[in-house]
N, C-alpha and C positions, 0 to 999 in steps of 0.2 A: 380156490385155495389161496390163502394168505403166504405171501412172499416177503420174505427182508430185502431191500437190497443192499447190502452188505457186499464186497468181494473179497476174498478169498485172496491169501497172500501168495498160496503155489496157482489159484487161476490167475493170479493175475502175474504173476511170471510167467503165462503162457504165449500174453498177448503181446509179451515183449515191448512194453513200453517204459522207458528211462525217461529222467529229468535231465536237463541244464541243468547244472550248478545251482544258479542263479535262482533258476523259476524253482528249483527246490524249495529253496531258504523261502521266497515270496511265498509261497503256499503250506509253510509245514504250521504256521501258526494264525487265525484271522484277525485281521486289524479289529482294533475295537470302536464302534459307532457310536458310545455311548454318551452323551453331549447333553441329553434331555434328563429332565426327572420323573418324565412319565413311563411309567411300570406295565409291561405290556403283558398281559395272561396268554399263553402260547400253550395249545394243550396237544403233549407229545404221544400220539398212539401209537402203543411200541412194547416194550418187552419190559415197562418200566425203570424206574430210575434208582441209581445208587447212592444214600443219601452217604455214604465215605467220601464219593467223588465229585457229589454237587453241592455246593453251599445250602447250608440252608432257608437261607435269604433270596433262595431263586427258584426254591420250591412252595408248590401249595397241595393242598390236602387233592387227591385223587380217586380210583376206585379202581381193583382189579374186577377185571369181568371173566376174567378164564377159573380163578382158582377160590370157591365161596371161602369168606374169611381172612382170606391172605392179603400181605400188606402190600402195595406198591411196590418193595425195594426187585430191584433188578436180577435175575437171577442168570442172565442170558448174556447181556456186555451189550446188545445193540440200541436197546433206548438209552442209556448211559453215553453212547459213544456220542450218539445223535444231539442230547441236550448239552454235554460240554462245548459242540461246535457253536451251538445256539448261543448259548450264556456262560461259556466256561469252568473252568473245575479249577479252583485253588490248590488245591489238596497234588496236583498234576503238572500245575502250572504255567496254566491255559487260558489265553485271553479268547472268550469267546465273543463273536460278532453283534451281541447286545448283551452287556453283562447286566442290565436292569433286568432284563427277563424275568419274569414269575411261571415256571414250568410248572403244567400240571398234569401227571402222570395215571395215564390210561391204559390198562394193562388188557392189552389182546392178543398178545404172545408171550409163552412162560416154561416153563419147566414145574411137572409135579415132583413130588416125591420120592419119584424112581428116576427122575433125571431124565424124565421120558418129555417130548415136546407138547405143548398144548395150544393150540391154534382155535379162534373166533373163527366163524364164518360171515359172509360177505350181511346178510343182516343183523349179527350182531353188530357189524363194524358200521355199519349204518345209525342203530342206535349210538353208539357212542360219538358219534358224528355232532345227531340232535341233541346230548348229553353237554356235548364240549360248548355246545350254543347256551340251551336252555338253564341247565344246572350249574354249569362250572364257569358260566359268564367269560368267555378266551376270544378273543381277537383272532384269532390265527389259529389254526390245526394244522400241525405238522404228522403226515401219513407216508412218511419211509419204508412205504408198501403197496403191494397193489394185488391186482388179479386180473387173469387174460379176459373174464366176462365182466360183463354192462349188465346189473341186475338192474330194475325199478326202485327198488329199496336204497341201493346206495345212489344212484341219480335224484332220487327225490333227498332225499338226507343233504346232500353237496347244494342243493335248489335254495331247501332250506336253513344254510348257513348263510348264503350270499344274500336271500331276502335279509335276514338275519345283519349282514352286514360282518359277518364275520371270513374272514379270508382262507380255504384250504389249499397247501401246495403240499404236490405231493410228486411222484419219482416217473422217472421213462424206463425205468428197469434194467438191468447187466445182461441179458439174453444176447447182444451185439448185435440185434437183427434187426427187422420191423414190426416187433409185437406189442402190441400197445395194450399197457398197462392202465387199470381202473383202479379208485377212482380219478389220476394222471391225464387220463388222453378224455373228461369233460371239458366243454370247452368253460368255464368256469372254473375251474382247477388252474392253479400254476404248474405246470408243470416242468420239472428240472430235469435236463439229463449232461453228463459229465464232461469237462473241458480235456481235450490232451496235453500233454505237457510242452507241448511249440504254440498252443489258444490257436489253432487255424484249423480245430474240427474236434469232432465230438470224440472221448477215448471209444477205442475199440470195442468195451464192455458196453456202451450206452447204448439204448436202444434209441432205434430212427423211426418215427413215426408222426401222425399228421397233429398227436396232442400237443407236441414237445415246443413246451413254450421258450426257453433260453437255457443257456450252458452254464456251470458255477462249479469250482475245484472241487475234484471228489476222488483226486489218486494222492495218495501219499498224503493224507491229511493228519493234523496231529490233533488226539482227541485222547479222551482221560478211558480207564477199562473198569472194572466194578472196584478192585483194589486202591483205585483213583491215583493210579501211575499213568505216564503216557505213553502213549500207544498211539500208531500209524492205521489209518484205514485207507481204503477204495470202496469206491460205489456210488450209485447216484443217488443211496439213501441219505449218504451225506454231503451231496450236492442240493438234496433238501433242506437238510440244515441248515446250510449255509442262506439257500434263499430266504426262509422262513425268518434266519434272524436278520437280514436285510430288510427285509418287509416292518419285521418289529422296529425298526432303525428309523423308516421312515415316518412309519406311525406314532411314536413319539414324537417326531417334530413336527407331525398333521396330525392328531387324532379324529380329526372329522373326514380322514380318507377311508373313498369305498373300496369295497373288494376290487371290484372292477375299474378303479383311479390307481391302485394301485399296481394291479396288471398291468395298466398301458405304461405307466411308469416305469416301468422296469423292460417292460418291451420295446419303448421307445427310448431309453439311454442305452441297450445293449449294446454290444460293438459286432457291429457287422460280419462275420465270415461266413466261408462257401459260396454259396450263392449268394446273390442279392437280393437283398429281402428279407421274407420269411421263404424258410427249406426245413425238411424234415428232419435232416441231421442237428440242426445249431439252433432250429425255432426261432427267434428274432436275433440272436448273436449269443456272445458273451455278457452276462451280466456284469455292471457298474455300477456299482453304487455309490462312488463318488461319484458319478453325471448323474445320479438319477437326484443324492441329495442337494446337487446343485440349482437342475433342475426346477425339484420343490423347492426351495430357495427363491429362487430365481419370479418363479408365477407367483408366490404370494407376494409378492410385491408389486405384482403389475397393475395397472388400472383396467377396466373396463375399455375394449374397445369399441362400443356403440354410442356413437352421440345422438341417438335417439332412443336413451336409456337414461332418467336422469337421476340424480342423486335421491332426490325424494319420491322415485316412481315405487310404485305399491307393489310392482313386480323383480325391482331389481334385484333383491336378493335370489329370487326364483330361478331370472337371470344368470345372477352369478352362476348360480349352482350347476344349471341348465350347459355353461359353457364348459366348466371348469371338470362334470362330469361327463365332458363328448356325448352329451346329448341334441344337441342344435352346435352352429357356429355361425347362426345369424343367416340373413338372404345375402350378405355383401361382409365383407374383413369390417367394417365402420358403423354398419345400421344392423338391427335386430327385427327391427318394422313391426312393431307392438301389436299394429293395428292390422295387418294384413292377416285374412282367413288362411288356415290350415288344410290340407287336403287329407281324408283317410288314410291314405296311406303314408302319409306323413308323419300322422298322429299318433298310428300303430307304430312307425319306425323311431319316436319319441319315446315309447312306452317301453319297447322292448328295450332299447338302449337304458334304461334308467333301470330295468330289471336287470342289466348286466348281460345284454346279449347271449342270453343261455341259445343253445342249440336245440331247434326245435326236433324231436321224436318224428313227429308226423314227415311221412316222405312224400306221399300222395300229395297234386297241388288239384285243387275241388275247384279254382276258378281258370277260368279262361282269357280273363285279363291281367292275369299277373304272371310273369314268366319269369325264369330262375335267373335272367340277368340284371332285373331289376332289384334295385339297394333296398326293397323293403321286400323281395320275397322271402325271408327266411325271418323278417319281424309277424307277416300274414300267417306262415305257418304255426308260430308258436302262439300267436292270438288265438287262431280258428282249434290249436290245440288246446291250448287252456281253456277254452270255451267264453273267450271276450268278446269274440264277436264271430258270427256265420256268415257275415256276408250280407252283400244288399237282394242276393236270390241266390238259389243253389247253384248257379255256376258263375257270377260273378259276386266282385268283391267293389267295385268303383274306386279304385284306388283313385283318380284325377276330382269325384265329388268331394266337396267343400264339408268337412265333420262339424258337425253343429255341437247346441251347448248338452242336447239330449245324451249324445252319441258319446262323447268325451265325458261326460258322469259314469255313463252307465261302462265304458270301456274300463274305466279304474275302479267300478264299485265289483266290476265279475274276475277283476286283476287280484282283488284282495278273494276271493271263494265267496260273493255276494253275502254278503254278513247282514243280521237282522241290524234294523237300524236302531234297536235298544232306543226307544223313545219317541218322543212325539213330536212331529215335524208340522210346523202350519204351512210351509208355502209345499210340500208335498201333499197336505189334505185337500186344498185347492185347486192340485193338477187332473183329479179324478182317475181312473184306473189305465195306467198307459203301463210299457216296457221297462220305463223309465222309472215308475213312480219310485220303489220300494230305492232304485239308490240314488236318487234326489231327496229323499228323506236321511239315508245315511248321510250325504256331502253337509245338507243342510247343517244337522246334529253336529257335524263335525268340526264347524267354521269354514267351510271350501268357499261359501258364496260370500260371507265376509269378507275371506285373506282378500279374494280377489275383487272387491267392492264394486259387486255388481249385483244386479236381479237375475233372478234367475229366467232367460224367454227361452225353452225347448228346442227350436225350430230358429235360433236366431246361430248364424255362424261364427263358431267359437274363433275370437282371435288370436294369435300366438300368445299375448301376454297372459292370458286366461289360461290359455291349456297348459304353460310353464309352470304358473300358481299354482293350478289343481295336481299338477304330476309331484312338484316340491313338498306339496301339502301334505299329499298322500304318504308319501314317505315318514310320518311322522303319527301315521294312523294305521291302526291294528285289525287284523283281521276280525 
């Protein structure tokens, strides 16, 4: 069942919660980030938008999916409330948290005719998930909704944005309990749940749970209504908001950041409450995005810390990439060690991180040398679940053997769904019929053995600088 999260002015006089003065005034309207001239496509799945209340220089063309025929405009007030946080509402008088925004309105909650409610189901909301990637080319999907189950359809939809490169945050839900909301509680999903009005815990309406990635004002926020007056909401729908347009904040001053660069970013500038650490209630803290923009700031400036990485090395961009996306962080704070072999389970825990640490499905562990406290058991599972690799025999995995140049092709040609290699490969016709061949033919076709200016020897152990190249490469190559 599809949920807003929205709250309710007499529930939330229930839970008796008051502002400071003070923290009032700081949260009734959002700072504006906007500083770049890069236009960030945000597609808001929602009840659609009121073009009265939003400019029309922060809309783009959408598609209702509840009502054949019918236009985007809003008929409900919660995708309206949602996108003024996001980008503001003139008409209202609403500086919203990235007023470059380009919203684009996906309608999966509506009103017919009779004023009667009409709701998507969980693989509709999937498709329009792949929709917001494939068709309407958005950066960001904001999903100020959820539902209490984990179908297949929207886990793979969420999979395929982050391949995708595009970022979905979405809500921890007003239940006040620990019920975790989808698609919110993937571990690829950002998920937001609400700050209280003292910031030293989550409001009462938020849910607690193990998705809940950071906190962000979502009581008493001021936000534009279909009329495009202003108007006060609660809920951690528009604690998405708020993230959503954060993320578009950052993205403009990076546009080469990943979903998953972006995640930690925001997970690592939060501000600490509750417990230490990450807890269920606050997920990494309070979000800040002045520390997070400083932050990025701050790294793009920095140099290279290996000096055995050198300005003209063939791999150093891969490098870069490699560190800057918490993929490696070198054998040593100073050296990268180009040349030293990779271990399998290394390789696997390279891959997964560069796939954005999706959470693997599979529970079952099929080897006997891999155990749940080791830092690559949960990259094994989602290998041996995608089908990149089974193993060195059906009950182990050799996680401490050395991955050759075989084993690291064929790991990234079965990462992409083993794709035909569309073409003709000569140093693959001269391997003769192995495991390997068909995606050593793809790499080949592709440039991989180029980038990385080498031959290709099967059986020869791949060295870090190579596996970096081919991981970087890949990402640049399609299924």
């Amino acid at each position: 069942m599809f949920t807003v999260f929205s709250y309710r002015k007499d529930e939330y006089m229930k839970v008796r919660v008051f502002f400071a003065a003070i923290l009032a005034v700081m949260l009734f309207t959002a700072p504006s980030y906007a500083a770049e001239p890069e236009s960030i496509r945000i597609a808001v799945i929602d009840t659609g938008i009121s073009t009265v209340a939003i400019s029309e220089k922060n809309l783009d063309e959408g598609c209702n999916y509840i009502l054949s025929g019918a236009t985007t405009e809003d008929t409900v007030g919660h995708g309206t409330a949602v996108a003024a946080i996001i980008a503001g509402s003139e008409a209202a008088g609403i500086t919203g948290l990235y007023p470059e925004a380009v919203l684009v309105p996906l309608v999966y909650y509506s009103k017919n005719g009779n004023d009667a409610a009409v709701k998507g189901d969980l693989s509709m909301l999937a498709q329009i998930i792949r929709d917001a990637v494939d068709v309407y080319d958005c950066r960001i999907i904001n999903i100020s909704s959820g539902a209490r189950v984990d179908t297949p359809d929207l886990r793979d939809a969420v999979a395929w944005a982050e391949q995708r490169g595009v970022l979905v945050v979405s809500c921890a839900g007003n239940d006040g309990d620990g019920t975790g909301y989808y698609p919110g509680a993937f571990s690829t999903v950002l998920c937001a749940g609400a700050v209280n009005s003292t910031e030293d815990g989550s409001a009462l309406f938020s849910n607690r749970h193990s998705g809940v990635d950071l906190l962000a004002p979502g009581i008493k926020l001021k936000t534009a209504n279909l009329k495009g007056e202003a108007v006060t909401v609660n809920g951690t729908s528009y604690s998405t908001a708020w993230v959503s347009g954060a993320a578009a904040a950052l993205l403009a001053i990076d546009p080469t950041l990943t979903p998953y660069q972006l995640r930690q970013l925001l997970r690592n500038t939060a501000r600490d409450i509750c417990d230490e650490g990450y807890d269920e209630e606050s997920g990494w803290g309070v979000m800040d995005l002045d520390a997070a923009i400083a932050k990025l700031r701050a790294e793009s400036g920095k140099q290279l810390p290996f000096s055995d990485v050198s300005e003209g090395a063939y791999y150093r961009q891969a490098v870069e990439w490699a560190l800057k996306n918490g993929i490696t962080g070198g054998t040593t704070s100073t050296t990268f060690s180009p040349d030293m072999s990779c271990t399998r389970a290394q390789t696997v825990a390279f891959l997964w991180r560069s796939a954005g640490c999706p959470e693997p499905r599979l529970t079952e562990n099929p080897f006997i040398d891999v155990a749940e406290t080791d830092y690559f058991y949960k990259a094994v599972l989602w290998a041996v679940e995608k089908e990149i690799t089974s193993g060195t025999s059906d009950t182990t995995f050799s996680p401490s053997e050395a991955c050759n140049e075989a084993q690291i092709i064929t790991f990234l040609w079965r990462s992409k769904n083993c794709p035909d290699p569309a073409g003709r490969s000569r140093l693959a016709a001269g391997l003769g019929e192995h495991y390997y061949t068909d995606a050593v033919a793809w790499a080949d076709i592709h440039g991989f053995f180029a980038t990385a200016q080498t031959d290709f020897i099967p059986m020869r152990e791949a060295p870090r600088a190579h596996i970096v190249v081919y991981l970087y490469h890949s990402v640049d190559v399609g299924h």
